[in-house]
N, C-alpha and C positions, 0 to 999 in steps of 0.2 A: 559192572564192577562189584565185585564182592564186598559185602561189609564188615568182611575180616579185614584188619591191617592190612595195609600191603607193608612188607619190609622189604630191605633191601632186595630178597631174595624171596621165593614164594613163599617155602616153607622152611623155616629153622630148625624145626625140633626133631634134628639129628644128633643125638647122644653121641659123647668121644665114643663110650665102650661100643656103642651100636655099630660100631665103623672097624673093630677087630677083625682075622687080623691087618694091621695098616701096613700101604708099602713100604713107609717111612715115619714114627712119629720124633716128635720131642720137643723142648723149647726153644723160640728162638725168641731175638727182639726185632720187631717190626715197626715200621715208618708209615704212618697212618697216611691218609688219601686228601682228606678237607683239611684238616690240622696236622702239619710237618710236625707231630708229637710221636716220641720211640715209647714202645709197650710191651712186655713181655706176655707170649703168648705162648701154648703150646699147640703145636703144627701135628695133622695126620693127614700125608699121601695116600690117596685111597685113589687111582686109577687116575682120571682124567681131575679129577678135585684134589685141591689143599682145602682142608677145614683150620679153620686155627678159633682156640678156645682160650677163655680164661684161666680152667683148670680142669686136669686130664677125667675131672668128674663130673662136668658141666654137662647138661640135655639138653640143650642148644649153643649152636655154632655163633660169634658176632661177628663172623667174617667167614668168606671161602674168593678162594681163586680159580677161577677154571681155567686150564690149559688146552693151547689149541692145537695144532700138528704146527702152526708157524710162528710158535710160542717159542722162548729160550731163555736158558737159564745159564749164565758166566759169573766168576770174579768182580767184584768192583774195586780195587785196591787204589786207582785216585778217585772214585766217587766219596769213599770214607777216610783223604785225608782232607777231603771238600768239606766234608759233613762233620768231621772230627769223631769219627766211630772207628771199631777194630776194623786191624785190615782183615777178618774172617767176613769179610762183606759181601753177600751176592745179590743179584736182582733176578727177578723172574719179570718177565718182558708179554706180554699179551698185546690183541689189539687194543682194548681198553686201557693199560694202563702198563708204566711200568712198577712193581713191588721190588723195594729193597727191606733184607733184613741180615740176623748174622746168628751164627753159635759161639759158644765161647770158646770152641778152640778150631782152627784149623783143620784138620781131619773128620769132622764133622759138616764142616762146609763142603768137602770134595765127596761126600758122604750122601750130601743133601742134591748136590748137585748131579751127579750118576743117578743117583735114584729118580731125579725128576726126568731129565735126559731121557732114562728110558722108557718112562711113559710118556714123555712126549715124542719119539719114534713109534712106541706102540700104535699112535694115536696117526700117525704116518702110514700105517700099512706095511712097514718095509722094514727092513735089519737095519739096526745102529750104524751111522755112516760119519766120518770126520773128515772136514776139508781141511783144518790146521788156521783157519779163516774168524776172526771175530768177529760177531753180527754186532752191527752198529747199533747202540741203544737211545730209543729213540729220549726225547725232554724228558729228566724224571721229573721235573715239576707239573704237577697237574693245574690248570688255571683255574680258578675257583669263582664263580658268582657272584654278582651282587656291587654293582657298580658303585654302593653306597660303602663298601670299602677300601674305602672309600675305596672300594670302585665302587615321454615328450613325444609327446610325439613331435618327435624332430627328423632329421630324414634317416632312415632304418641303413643307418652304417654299419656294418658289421666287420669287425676285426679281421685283418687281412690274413690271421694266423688261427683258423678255429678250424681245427682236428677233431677228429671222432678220438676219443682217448679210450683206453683198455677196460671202463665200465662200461663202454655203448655208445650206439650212434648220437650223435651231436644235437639230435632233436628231441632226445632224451632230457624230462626236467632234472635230474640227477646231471645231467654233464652240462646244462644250460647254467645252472647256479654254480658250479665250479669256475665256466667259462667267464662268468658274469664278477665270481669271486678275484679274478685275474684282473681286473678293469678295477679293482681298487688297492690305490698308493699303500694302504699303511696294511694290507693283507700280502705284501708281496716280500718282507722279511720273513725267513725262512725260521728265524729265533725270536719270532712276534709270538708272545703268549696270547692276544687277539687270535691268532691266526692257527694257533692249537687248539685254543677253543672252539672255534669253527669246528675243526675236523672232528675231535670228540664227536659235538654233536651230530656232525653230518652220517657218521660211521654210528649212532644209533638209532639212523632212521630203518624203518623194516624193508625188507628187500621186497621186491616185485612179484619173487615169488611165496611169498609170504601170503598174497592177497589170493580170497576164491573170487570165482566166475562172479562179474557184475559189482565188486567193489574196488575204490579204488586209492589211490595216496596222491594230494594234493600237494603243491610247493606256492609259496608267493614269498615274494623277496620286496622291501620298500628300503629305499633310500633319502637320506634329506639332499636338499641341492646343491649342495657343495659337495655332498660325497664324504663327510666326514662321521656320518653316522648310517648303520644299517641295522634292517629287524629282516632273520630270516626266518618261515613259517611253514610249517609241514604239519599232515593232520590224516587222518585215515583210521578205518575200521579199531575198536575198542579192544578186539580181541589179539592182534598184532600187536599196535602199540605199545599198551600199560606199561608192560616190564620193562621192555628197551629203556620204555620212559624213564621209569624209576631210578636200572640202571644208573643211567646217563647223569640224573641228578644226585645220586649220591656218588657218581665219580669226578663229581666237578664242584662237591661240597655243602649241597642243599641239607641244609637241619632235620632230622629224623620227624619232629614234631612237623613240618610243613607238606614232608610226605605221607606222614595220618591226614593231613588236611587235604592236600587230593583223592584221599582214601574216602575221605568224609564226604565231601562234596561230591564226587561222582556216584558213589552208595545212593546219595539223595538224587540226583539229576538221571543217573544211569544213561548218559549220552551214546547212543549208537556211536559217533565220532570223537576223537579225541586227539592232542596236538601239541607239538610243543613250539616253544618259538626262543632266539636268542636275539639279545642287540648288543653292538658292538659300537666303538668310535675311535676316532682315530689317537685320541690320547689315552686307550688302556681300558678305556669303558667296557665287562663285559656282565651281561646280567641275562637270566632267561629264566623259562618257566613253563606252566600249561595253559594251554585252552583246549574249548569246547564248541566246535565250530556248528553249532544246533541252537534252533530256536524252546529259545525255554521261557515262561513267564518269568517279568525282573521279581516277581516276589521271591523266587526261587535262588535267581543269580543273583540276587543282594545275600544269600548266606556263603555266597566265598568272601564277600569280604569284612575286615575289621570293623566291629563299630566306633561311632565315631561323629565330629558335627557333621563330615563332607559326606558322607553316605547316606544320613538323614537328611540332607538337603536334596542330596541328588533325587532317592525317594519320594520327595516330598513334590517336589516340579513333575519329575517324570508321573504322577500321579494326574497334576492338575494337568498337564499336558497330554495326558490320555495313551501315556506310553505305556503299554501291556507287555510287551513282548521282548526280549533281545535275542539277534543272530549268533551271540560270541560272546561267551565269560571268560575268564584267563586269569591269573596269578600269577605275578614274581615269587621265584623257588630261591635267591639270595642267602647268603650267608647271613645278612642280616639287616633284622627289622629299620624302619617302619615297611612292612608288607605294602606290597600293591595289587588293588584287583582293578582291571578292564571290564567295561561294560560297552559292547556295540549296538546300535540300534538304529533303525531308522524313524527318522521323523513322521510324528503322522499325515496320512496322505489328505491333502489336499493343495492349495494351488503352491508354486514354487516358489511364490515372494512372500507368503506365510511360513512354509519350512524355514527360509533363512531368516525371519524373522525371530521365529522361536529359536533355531540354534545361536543367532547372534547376541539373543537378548541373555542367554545360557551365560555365554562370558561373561556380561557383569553380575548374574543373578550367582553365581559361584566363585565370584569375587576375584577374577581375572580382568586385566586387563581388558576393556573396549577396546574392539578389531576398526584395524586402524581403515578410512574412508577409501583409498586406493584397494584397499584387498575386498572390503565391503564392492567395493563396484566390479569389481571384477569377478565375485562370486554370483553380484546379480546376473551378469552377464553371461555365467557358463551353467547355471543349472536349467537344467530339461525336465523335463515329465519323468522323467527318475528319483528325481528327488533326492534328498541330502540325507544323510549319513553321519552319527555324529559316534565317538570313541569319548568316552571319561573314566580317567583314573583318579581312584580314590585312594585312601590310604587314612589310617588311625589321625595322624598329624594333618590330615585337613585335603583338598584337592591337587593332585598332583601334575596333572595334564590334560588339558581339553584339545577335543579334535574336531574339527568341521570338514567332511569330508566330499566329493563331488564326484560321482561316478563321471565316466565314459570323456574327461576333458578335452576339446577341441587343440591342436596345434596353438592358435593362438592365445587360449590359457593357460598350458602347459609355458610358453614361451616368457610369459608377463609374467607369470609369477616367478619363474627361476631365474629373471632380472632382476624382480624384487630382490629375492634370496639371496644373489651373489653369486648363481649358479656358476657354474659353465658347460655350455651349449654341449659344445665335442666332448667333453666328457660323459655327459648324460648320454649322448647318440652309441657312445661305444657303449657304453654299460647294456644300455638298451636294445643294440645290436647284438649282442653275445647270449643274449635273454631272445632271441628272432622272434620279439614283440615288436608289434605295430603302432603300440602306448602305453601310458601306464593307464589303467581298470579306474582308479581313482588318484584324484590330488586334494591335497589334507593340507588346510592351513589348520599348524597345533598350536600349544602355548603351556610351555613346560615352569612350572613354577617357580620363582627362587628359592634354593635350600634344594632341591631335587636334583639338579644336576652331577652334585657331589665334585666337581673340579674336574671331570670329565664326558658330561654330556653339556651340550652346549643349552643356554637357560633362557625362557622369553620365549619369542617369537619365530619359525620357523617354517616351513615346507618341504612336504612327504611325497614322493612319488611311491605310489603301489603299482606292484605289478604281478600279475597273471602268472604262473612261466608254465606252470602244465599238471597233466595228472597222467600217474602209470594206474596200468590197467591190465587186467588178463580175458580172454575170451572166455 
């Protein structure tokens, strides 16, 4: 990662005059991305790009749109008596996103719209063609971050309706998390801002053929036991990613300032992998972010996050506990603070009733709740020579969420705990069917603190199935 900024875009320092002559310039007012705020800007068509500037003298761009050949630009005359703007309203439509803005008069808009029209045919290969047909546009509300705005293995069921769909065969992780995404209730409204967010991010993860010989892109999906909450996880080569990443966070609202700060931290860590991840819930919760799925010393991963008491403490343990190392750093990318960093790691190795001893004794020494006797016995009961795995979030305002994690768990751990939880059974089996896993990799008793949930993730005490679902690759 470079220790130049990353901004929204690689480089900005395209000058309006640089861009002479333009297919199309002039002012328009525009409907910003993260803040539904109108701004006057001035626009230059230059081929596949709209640059739009503050003023026709500016040497850097704070915005561009890039057009696609399945791009489209029409009218919006009831979007802007929705919005209360001139009816000289258009939108310009991408996969990323749709852009509404307007000119002050009328002829200007049929102006703006021909001119893009036919660079988006150029961009077609073919001559201008009209069906008489209006493309349907998709949500222009884009969903924005930051929950604090507030936002079994059981018997391998598998949905009696799972198709190979038009990204690929059905054993594809790409169509296994879509499949899996169908097996839950509050993703299957079709006008669920949950359920756009989703796609956003799913639509900037890097294609397949993005990846050279021998690297590859990871996916794992966890769910709690009830199915009311999910974290989906994708991660792959540094030089794929970044941008997409970026992308993706400033089209769903992330603070310029917290994308210097993955700028910052990866500068210092330089992770060959890199990753993002979102969660979601069934009351509206959506919040996401980055990780770094490489083992780095915590003296390192303690500089993604805030400081603060719960960081010093964390530090302070993980020290006398001889923890050197983590698998997985990560940050919430949120609209807004208090910031959250993950820190994954495993316990150090020696016998199994010492690891849970140390992680158990975690919850009270960071001032969590003592893990209640029934889930105590039942984690003596399922950890093996693998050993335990623990997740802590911290944050400026104190500890946010502890995890105690257990690889590889038996049917009958998976099953006692999502009794405990309140699960249900056929629910999890489909989910898990559609996923053509054999279990979940780990199960996580966490303990999410009060004041963190924000009125949409559920607070306390809970259970995390993780799971595997696969890696694309190329020969």
């Amino acid at each position: 990662m470079s220790a130049k900024k990353i901004k929204k875009y690689g480089n900005i320092d395209v000058s309006a005059v640089s861009l002479n002559p333009p297919d199309k310039d002039g002012y328009l007012t525009k409907q910003g991305g993260g803040f539904k705020s109108w701004k006057h800007r001035y626009f230059i068509l230059k081929g596949k790009l709209i640059y739009y500037y503050k003023t026709p003298k500016d040497t850097q761009f704070t915005g561009r749109i890039e057009l696609e050949p399945s791009s489209s630009a029409k009218e919006e005359p009831e979007v802007a008596k929705k919005k209360g703007r001139p009816s000289t309203l258009f939108s310009i439509s991408t996969s990323k996103r749709v852009y509404f803005m307007y000119p002050e008069n009328q002829e200007e808009t049929k102006s703006w719209l021909a001119a893009i029209q036919r660079n988006i045919d150029n961009l077609k290969g073919g001559s201008p063609s009209f069906t008489g047909k209006t493309p349907t546009t998709p949500n222009p509300v884009t969903p924005q971050m930051g929950a604090g705005e507030n936002p079994m293995k059981v018997t391998n069921t598998i949905p009696s309706k799972q198709e190979p769909t038009a990204n690929g065969d059905i054993k594809s992780p790409r169509v296994k998390i879509s499949l899996a995404k169908h097996q839950v209730s509050f993703l299957k409204d079709e006008d669920s801002k949950v359920l756009e967010f989703w796609q956003i991010w799913s639509e900037s993860i890097p294609q397949k053929d993005d990846l050279s010989p021998g690297s590859t892109i990871d996916f794992t999906v966890a769910t709690s036991a009830d199915m009311q909450k999910l974290t989906w996880r994708t991660s792959g080569p540094q030089s794929i990613f970044i941008q997409k990443m970026v992308d993706f966070f400033w089209n769903v609202g992330a603070p310029e300032s917290e994308i210097d700060r993955l700028n910052d931290v990866g500068a210092d860590i330089n992770p060959i992998r890199i990753g993002s991840w979102i969660d979601m819930s069934s009351k509206g919760g959506m919040d996401g972010g980055w990780y770094f799925p490489v083992e780095i010393s915590l003296k390192s991963a303690i500089k993604a996050a805030d400081p603060g008491e719960a960081v010093t403490i964390f530090e302070n343990w993980a020290t006398k506990a001889e923890i050197v190392n983590v698998f997985a750093v990560g940050r919430d990318m949120g609209a807004a603070p208090p910031r959250q960093t993950e820190f994954r790691f495993k316990l150090p190795p020696s016998s199994p009733s010492s690891q849970i001893k140390l992680g158990l004794d975690a919850f009270e020494i960071f001032g969590f709740p003592k893990v209640p006797e029934e889930i105590t016995r039942i984690i003596h009961g399922a950890v093996q020579q693998d050993g335990c795995t623990m997740s802590v979030i911290t944050s400026s305002e104190g500890f946010v969420r502890l995890g105690l994690l257990i690889p590889k768990p038996t049917t009958d751990t998976v099953l006692s705990l999502l009794e405990l939880a309140g699960g249900n059974r056929n629910s999890l089996a489909l989910f898990e069917g559609s996923l053509h896993s054999s279990g979940p990799s780990y199960v996580e008793y966490q303990y999410l603190q009060k004041g963190f949930g924000y009125g949409v993730y559920k607070e306390g005490f809970d259970i995390v199935f993780h799971y595997d679902v696969g890696e694309e690759s190329v020969d």
